[in-house]
N, CA, C, O and CB atoms as a CASP TS submission, in Angstrom:
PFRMAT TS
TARGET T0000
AUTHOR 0000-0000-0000
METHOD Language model
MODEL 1
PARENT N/A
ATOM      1  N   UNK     1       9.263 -14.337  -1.699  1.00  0.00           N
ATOM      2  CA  UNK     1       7.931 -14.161  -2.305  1.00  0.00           C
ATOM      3  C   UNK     1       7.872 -12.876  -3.122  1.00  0.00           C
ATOM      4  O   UNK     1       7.135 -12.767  -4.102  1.00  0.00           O
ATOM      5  CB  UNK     1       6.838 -14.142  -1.217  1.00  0.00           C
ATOM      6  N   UNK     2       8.714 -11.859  -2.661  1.00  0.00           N
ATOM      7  CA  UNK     2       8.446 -10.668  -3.570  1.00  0.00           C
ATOM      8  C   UNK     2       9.073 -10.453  -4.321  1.00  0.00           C
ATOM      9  O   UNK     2       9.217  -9.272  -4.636  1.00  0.00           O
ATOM     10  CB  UNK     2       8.364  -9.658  -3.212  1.00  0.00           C
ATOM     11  N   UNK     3       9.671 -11.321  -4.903  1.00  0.00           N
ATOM     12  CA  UNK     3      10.909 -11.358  -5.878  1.00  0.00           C
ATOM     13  C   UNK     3      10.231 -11.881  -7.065  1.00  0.00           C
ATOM     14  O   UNK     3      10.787 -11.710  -8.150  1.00  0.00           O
ATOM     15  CB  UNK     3      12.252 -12.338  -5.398  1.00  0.00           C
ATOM     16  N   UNK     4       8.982 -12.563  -7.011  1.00  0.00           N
ATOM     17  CA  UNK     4       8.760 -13.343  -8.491  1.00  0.00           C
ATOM     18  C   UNK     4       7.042 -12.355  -8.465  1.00  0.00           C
ATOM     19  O   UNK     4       6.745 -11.400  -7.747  1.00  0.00           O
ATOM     20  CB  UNK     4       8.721 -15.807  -8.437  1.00  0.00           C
ATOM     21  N   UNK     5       6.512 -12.794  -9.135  1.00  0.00           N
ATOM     22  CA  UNK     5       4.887 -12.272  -9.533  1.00  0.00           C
ATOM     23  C   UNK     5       4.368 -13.377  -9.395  1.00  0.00           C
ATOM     24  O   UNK     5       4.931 -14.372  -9.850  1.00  0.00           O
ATOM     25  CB  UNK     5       4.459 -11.629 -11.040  1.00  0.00           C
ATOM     26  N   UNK     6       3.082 -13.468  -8.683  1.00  0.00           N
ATOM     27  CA  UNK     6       2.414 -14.548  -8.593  1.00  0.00           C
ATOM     28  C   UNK     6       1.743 -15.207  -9.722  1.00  0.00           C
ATOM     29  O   UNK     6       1.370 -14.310 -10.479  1.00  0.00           O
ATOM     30  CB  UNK     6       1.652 -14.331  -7.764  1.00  0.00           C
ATOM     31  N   UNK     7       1.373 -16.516 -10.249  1.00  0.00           N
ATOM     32  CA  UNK     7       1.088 -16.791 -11.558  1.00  0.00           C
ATOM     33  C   UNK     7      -0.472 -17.559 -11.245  1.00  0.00           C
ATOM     34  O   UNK     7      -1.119 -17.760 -12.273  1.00  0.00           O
ATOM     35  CB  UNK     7       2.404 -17.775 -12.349  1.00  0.00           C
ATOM     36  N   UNK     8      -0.983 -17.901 -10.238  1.00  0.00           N
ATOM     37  CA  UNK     8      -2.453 -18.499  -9.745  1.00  0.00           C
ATOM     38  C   UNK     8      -3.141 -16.925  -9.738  1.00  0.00           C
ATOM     39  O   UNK     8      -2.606 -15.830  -9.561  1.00  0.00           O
ATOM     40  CB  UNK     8      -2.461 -19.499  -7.880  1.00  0.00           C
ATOM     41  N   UNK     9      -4.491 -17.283  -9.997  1.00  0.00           N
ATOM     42  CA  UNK     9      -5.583 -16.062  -9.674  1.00  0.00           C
ATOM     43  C   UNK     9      -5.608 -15.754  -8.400  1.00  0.00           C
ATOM     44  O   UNK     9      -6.439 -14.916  -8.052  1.00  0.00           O
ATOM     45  CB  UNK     9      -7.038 -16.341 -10.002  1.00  0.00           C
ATOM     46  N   UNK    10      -5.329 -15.939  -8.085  1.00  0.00           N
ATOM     47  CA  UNK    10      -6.040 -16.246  -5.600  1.00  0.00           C
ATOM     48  C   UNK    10      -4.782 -15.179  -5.656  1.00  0.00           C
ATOM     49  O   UNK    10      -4.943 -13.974  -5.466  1.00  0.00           O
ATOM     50  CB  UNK    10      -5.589 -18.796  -3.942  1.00  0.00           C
ATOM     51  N   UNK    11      -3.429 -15.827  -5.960  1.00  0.00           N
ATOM     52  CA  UNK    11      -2.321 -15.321  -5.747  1.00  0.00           C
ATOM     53  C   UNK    11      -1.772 -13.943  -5.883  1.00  0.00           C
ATOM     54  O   UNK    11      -1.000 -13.250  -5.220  1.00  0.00           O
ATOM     55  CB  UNK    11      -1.778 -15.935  -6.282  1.00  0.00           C
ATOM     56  N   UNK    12      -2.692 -13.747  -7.377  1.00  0.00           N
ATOM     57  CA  UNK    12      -2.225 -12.449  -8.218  1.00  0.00           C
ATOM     58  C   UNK    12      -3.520 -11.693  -7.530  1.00  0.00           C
ATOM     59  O   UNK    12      -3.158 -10.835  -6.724  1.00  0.00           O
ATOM     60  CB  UNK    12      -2.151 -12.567 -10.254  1.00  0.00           C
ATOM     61  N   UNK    13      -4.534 -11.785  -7.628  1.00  0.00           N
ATOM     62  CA  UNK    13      -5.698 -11.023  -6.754  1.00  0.00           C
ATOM     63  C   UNK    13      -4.990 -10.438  -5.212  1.00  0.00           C
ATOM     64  O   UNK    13      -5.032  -9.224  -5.007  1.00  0.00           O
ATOM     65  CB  UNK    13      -7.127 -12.313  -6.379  1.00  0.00           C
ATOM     66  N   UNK    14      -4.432 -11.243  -4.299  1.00  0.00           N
ATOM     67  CA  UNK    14      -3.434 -10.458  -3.176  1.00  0.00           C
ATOM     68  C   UNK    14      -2.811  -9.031  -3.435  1.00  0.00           C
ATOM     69  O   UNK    14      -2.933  -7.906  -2.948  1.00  0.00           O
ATOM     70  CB  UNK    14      -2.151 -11.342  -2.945  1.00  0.00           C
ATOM     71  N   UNK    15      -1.622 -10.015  -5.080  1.00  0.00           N
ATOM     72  CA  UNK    15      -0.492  -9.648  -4.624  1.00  0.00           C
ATOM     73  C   UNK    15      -1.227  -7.749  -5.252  1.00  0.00           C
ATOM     74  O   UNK    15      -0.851  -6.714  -4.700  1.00  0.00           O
ATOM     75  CB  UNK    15       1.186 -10.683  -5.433  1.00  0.00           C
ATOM     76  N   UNK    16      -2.114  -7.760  -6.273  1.00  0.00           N
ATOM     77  CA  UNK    16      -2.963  -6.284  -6.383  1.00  0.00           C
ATOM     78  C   UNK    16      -3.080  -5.914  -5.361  1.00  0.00           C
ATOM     79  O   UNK    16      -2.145  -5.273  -4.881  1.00  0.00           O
ATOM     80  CB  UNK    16      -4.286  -6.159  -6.914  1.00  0.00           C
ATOM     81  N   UNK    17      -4.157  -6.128  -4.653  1.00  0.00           N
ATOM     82  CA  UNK    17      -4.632  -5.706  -3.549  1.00  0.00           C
ATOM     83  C   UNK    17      -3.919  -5.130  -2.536  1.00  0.00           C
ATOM     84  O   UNK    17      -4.311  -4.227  -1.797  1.00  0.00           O
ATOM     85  CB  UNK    17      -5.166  -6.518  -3.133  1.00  0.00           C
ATOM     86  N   UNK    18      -2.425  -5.904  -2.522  1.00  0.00           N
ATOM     87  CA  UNK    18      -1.551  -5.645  -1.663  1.00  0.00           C
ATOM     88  C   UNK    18      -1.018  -4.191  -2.269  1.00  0.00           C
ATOM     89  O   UNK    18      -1.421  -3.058  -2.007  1.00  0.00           O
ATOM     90  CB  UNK    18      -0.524  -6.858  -1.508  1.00  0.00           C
ATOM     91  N   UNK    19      -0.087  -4.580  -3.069  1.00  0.00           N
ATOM     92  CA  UNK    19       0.220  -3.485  -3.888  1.00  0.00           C
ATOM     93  C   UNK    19      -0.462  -2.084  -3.932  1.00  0.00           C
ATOM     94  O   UNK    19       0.134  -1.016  -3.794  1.00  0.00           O
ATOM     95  CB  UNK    19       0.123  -3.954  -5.015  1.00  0.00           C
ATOM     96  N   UNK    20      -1.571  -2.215  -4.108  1.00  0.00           N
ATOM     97  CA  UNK    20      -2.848  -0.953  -4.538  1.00  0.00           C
ATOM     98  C   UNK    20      -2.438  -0.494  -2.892  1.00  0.00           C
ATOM     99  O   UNK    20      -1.816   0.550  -2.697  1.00  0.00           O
ATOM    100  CB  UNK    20      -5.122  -1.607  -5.030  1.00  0.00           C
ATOM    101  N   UNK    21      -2.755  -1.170  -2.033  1.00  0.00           N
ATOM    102  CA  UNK    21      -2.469  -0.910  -0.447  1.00  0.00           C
ATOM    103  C   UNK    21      -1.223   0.000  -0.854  1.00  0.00           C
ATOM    104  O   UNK    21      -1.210   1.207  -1.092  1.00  0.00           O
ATOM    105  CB  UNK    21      -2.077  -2.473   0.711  1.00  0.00           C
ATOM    106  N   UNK    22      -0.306  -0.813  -0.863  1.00  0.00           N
ATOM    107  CA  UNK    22       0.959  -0.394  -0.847  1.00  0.00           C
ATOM    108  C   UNK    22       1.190   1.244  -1.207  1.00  0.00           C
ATOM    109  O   UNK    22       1.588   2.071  -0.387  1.00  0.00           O
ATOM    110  CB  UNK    22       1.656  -1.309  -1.795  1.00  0.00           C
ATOM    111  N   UNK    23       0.850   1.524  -2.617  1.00  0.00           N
ATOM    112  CA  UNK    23       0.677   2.813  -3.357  1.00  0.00           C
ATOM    113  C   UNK    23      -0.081   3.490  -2.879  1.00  0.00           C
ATOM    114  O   UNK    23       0.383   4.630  -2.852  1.00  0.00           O
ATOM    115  CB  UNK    23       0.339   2.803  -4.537  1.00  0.00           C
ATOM    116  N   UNK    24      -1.457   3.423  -2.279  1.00  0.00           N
ATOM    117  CA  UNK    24      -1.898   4.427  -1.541  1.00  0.00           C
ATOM    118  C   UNK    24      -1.124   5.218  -0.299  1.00  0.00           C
ATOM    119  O   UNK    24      -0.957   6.374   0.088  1.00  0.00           O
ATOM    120  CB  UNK    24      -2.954   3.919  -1.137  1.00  0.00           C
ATOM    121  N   UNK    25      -0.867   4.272  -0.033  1.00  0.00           N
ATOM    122  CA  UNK    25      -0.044   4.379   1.841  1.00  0.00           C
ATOM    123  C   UNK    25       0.891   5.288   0.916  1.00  0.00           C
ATOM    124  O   UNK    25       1.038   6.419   1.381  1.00  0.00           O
ATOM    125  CB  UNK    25       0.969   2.482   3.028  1.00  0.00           C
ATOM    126  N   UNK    26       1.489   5.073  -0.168  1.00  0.00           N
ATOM    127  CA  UNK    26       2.909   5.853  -0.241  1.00  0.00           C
ATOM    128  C   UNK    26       2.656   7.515  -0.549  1.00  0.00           C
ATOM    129  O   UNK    26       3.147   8.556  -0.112  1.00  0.00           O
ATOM    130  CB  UNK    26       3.922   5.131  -1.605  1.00  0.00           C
ATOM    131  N   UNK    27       1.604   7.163  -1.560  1.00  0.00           N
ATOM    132  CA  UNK    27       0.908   8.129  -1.938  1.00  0.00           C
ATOM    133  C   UNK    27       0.810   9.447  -1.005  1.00  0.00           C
ATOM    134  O   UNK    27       1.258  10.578  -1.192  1.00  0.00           O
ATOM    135  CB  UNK    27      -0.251   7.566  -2.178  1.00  0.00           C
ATOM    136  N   UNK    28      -0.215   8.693   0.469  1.00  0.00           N
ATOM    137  CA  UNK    28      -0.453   9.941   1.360  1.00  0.00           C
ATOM    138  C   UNK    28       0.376   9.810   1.889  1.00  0.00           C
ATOM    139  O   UNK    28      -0.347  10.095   2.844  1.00  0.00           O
ATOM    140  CB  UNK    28      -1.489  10.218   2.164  1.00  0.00           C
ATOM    141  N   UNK    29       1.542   9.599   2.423  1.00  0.00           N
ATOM    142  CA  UNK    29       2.807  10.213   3.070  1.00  0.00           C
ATOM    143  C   UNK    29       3.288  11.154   2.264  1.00  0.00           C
ATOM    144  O   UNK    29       3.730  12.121   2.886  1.00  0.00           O
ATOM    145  CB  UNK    29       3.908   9.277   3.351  1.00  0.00           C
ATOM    146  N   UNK    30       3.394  11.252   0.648  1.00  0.00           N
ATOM    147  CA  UNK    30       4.095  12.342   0.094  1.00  0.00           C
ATOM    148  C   UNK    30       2.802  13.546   0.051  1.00  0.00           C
ATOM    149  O   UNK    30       3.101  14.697  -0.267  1.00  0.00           O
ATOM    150  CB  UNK    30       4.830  11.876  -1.510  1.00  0.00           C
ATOM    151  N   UNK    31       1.403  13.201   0.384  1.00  0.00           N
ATOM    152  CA  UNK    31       0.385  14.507   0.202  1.00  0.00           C
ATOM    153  C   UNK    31       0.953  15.164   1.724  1.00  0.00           C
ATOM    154  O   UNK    31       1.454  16.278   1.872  1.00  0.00           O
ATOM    155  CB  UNK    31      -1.728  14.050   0.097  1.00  0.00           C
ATOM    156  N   UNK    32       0.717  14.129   2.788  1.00  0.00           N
ATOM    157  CA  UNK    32       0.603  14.459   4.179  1.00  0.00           C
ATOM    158  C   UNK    32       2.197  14.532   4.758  1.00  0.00           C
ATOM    159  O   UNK    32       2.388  13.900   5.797  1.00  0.00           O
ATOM    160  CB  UNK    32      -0.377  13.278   4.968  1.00  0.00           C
ATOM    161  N   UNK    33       3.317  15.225   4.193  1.00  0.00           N
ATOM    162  CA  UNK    33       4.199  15.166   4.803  1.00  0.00           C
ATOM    163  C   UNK    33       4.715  15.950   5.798  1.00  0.00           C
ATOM    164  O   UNK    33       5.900  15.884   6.126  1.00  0.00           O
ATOM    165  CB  UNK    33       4.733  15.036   4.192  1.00  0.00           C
ATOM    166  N   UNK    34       3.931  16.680   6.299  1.00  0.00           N
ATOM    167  CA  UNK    34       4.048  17.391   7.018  1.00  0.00           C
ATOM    168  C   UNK    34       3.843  17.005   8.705  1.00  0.00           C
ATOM    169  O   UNK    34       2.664  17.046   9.057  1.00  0.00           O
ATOM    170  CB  UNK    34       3.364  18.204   6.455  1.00  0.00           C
ATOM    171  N   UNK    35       4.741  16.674   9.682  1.00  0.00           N
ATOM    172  CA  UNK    35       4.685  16.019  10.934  1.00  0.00           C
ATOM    173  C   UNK    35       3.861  16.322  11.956  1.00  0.00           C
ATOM    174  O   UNK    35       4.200  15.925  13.071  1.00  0.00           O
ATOM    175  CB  UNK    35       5.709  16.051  11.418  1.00  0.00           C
ATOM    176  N   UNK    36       2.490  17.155  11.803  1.00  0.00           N
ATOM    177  CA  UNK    36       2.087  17.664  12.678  1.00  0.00           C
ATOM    178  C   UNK    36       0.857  17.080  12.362  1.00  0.00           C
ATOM    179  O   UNK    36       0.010  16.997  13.251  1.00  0.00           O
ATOM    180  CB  UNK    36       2.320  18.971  12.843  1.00  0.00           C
ATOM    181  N   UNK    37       0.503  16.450  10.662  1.00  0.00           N
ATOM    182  CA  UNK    37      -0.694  15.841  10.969  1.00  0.00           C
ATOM    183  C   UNK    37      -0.053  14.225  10.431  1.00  0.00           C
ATOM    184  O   UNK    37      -0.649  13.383   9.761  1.00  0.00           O
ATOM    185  CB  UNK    37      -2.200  16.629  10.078  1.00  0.00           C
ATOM    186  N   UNK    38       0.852  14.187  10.791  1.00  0.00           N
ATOM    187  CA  UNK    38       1.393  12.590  10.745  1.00  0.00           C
ATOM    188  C   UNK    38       0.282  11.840  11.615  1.00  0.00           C
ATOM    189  O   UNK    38       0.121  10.861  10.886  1.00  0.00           O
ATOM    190  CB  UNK    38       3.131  12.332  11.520  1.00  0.00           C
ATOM    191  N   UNK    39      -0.583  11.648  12.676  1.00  0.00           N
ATOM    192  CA  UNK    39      -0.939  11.157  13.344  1.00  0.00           C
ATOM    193  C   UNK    39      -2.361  10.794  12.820  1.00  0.00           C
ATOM    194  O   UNK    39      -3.126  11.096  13.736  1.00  0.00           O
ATOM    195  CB  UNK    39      -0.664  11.736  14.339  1.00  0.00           C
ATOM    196  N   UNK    40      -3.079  10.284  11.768  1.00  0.00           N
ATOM    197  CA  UNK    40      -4.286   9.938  11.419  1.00  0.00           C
ATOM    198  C   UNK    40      -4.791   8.542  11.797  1.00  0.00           C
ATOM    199  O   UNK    40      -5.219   7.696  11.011  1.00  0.00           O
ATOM    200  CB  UNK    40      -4.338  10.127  10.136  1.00  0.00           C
ATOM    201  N   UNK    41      -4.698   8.460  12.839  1.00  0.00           N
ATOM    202  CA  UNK    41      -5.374   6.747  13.689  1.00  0.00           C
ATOM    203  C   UNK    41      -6.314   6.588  14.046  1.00  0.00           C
ATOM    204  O   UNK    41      -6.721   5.459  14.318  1.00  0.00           O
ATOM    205  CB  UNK    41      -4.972   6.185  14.854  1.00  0.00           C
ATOM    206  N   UNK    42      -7.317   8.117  14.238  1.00  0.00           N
ATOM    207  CA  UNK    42      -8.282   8.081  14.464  1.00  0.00           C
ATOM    208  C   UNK    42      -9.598   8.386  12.980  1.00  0.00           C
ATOM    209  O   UNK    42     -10.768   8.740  13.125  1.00  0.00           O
ATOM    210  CB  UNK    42      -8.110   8.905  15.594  1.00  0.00           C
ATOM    211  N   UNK    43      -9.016   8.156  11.927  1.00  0.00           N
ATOM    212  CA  UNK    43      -9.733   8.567  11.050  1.00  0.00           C
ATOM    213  C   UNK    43     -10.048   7.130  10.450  1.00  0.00           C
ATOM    214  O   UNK    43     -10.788   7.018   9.473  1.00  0.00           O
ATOM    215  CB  UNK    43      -9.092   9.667  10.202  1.00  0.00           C
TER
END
């Protein structure tokens, strides 16, 4: 599945959404790299 781009609306609306997910998450690991506030589960 992650090998092609989705070509339906439903499909491509995910695979954003997912993605945008994706880039944030990566995002704050490189702000927050520091192991002492690795732990944000309660926020």
């Amino acid at each position: 599945m992650l090998g092609r781009m989705p070509e339906s609306g439903r499909e491509a609306r995910l695979w954003k959404i997912w993605m945008k997910q994706l880039w944030k998450r990566l995002s704050q690991l490189e702000e927050n790299s520091s192991p002492a506030e690795d732990d944000d589960a309660d926020s």
